[in-house]
N, C-alpha and C positions, 0 to 999 in steps of 0.2 A: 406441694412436693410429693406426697401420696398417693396423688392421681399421675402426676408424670414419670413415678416412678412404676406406677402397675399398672401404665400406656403402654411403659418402653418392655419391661416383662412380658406382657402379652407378645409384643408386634415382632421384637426381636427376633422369635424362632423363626414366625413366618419369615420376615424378609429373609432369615439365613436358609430355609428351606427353599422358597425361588430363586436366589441365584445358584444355588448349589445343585439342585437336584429336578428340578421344577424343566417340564421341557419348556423351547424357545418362545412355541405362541403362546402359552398358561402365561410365562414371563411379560411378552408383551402386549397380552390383554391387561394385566396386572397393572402394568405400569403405563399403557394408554387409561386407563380408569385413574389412575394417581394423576398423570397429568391435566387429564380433565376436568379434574377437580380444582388443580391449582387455578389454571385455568381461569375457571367461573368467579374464583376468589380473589385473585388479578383484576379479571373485568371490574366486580365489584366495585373494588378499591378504585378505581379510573372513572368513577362516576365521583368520586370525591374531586377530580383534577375536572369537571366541567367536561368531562367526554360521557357520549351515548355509543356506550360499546355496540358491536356486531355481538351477537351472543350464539346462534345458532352455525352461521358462516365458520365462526372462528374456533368453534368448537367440532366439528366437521371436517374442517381441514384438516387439523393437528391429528384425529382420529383414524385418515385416510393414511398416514406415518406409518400408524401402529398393526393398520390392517396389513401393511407392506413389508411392515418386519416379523409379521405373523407367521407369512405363506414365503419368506424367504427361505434359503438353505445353502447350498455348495461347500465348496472347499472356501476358507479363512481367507483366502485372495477374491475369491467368485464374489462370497457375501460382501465382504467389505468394501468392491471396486460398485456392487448392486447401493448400494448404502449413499455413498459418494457420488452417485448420478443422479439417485432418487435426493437426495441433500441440494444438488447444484438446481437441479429443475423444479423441486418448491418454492428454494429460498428466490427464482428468476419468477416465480409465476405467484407469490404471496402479495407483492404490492399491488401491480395489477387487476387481480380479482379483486381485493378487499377497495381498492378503491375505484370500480367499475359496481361493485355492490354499495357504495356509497351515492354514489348517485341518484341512488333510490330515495336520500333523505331528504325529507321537505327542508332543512335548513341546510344550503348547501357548505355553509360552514364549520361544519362539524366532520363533513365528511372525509377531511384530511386528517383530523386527530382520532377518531374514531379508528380508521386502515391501518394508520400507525400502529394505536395498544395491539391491533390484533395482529399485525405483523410481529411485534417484540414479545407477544406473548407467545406467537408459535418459533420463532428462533428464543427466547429466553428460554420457556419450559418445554416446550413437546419437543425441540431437537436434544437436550440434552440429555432428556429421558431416554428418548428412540437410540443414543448413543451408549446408555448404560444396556439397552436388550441387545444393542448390536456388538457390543463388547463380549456379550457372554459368547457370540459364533466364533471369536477370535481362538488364536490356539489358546491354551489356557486360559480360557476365557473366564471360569469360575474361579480360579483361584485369583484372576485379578481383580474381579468381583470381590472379591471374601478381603481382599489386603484393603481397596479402595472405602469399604466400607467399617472395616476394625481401623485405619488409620483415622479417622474420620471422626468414629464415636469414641478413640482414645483422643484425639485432641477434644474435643466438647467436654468431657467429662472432668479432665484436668483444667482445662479453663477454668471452667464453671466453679471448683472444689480451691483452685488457688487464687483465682481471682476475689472471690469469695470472703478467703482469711486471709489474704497479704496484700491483695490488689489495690496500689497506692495510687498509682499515676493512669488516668482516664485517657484513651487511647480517641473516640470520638466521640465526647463528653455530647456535643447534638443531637447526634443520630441516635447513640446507644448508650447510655449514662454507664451502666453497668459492664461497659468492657474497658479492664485495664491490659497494661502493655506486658504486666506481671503473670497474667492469666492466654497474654498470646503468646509470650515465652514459652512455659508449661505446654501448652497446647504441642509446641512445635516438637520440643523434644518428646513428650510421651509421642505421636505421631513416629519418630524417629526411630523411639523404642520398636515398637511396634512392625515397622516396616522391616527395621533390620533385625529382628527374630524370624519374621515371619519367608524373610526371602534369602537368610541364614537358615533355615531349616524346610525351606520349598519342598525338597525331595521326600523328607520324610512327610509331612503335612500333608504332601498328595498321595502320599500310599495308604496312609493314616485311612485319609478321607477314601480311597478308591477301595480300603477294603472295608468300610464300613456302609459302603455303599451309595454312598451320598453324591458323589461326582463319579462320570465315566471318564475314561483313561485321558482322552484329548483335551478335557478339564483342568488336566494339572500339569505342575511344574516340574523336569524331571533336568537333571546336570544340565547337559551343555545350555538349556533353554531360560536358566537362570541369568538375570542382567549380573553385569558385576554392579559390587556394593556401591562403588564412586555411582553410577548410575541411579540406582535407589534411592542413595541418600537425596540427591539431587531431583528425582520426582518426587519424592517424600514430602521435601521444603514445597516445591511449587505446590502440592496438591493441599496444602497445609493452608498455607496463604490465601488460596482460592477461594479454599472453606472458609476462610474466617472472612474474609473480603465478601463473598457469597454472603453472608450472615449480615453484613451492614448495608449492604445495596438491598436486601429486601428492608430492614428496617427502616433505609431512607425511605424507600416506597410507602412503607405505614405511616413512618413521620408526619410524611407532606400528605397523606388523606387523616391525616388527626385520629388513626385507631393504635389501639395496642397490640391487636392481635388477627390476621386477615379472617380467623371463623375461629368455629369452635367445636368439631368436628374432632379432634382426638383430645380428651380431656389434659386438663394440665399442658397440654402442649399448642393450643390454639387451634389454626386451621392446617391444611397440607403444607400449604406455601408456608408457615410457622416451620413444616417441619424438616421440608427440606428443599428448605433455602439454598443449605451449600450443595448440595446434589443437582445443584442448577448453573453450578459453576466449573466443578471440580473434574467431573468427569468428560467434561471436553481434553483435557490436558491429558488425560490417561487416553482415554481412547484415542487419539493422533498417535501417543506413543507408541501404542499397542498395533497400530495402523501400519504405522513406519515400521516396527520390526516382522508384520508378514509380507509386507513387500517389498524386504531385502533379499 
């Protein structure tokens, strides 16, 4: 408990200082290095299921993402429609390389499981990632950043603390022994809490932040750009769910390779993929969102 609690004290500031203040390529060198990691820790694990990952190809690809969202820029329409095409003509051109690179293996049996992990490794982690750097060009890009990331670590932190001491009834006793339905309750409302302080007080929160220096003006949340509340609540829930759904599909992943933990790479916490599991789920749902209202 010791080590994951003076993990998350360390890493905190930083993660809070590159979405907030950190320019776009810092951000997505940042988080191309995080996903590459996940990455190699995925592979790993997919040699427990009888696959001979691609490890150089697959980890290449997802890299070429980050170098693209590096050297991007424009107006919140410009970048995001740039995003959207470089998105459509990966995800068209990901099966084909990797199983045109397969071919290369002496057993040609492998080489349809093989194209796969690397396929679902670059749509499961490196797009989701490339969607949290591309979120920050959006208009208020950091401030959705900053809610998507406090709803997030307030629902974990209340799971964890009420599951803990009340949690009766085992939610998916298989995969994850220790998640109850008591602890995704908790989860959901602090989550709640959280969203509706933080997009009940957007105006002030972004001047807060603008005159401290932290985010520059197009960063933040200012009147009319505020969702109504029915709105929030309702991304709130989805982004909630995601996370915690996000948290069981990696667990089933570890499950079925017989580990507990994909590395050990941040103490108390395991490997990347340990830590962020649900940032592999969740922030699809926000960025679409975020998608949809600059191109009204």
């Amino acid at each position: 408990m010791l080590k994951r609690i003076a993990t998350a004290v360390v890493l905190i500031p930083i993660v809070l200082a590159l979405i907030l203040r950190a320019p776009v390529w810092v951000l997505a060198i940042v988080a191309g290095i995080v996903a590459l990691l996940t990455i190699h820790e995925f592979l790993k694990l997919t040699e427990s299921y009888g696959v001979q990952p691609m490890g150089w190809p697959t980890h290449l690809f997802a890299a070429l993402l980050f170098v693209a969202l590096a050297v991007s820029g424009g107006t919140p329409l410009d970048a995001t429609a740039k995003f959207l095409v470089t998105l459509g003509f990966a995800a068209a051109l990901a099966p084909f390389i990797f199983l045109t690179r397969a071919m290369r293996n002496e057993d040609l049996r492998s080489g349809y499981p093989a194209a796969g992990a690397s396929v679902f490794a670059f749509t499961y982690i490196a797009v989701p990632m490339g969607m949290l750097v591309q979120l920050r060009l959006q208009a208020a890009g950091a401030f959705y950043l900053l809610y998507l990331l406090l709803v997030v670590w307030a629902g974990d932190i209340f799971a964890y603390f009420v599951g803990k001491s009340i949690g009766r009834h085992l939610m998916a006793p298989r995969i994850s022994p220790k998640k109850t339905w008591e602890g995704a309750a908790a989860s959901v409302i602090a989550s709640l809490a959280v969203g509706w302080l933080l997009f009940g007080h957007a105006q002030q929160i972004s001047l807060t932040l603008l005159g401290a220096g932290l985010i520059q003006r197009a960063d933040g949340m200012y009147g009319s750009e505020v969702p109504a509340m029915g709105t929030v609540i309702l991304l709130t829930i989805v982004l909630n769910i995601a996370a915690q759904l996000g948290d069981l599909v990696e667990s089933l992943i570890k499950r079925g390779a017989g580990v507990k933990d994909s590395g050990a790479l941040l103490p108390g916490h395991g490997g990347t993929f340990d830590r962020i599991d649900a940032l592999l789920v969740y922030p699809r749902w926000l960025w679409y969102y975020a998608a949809w209202r600059v191109m009204q």
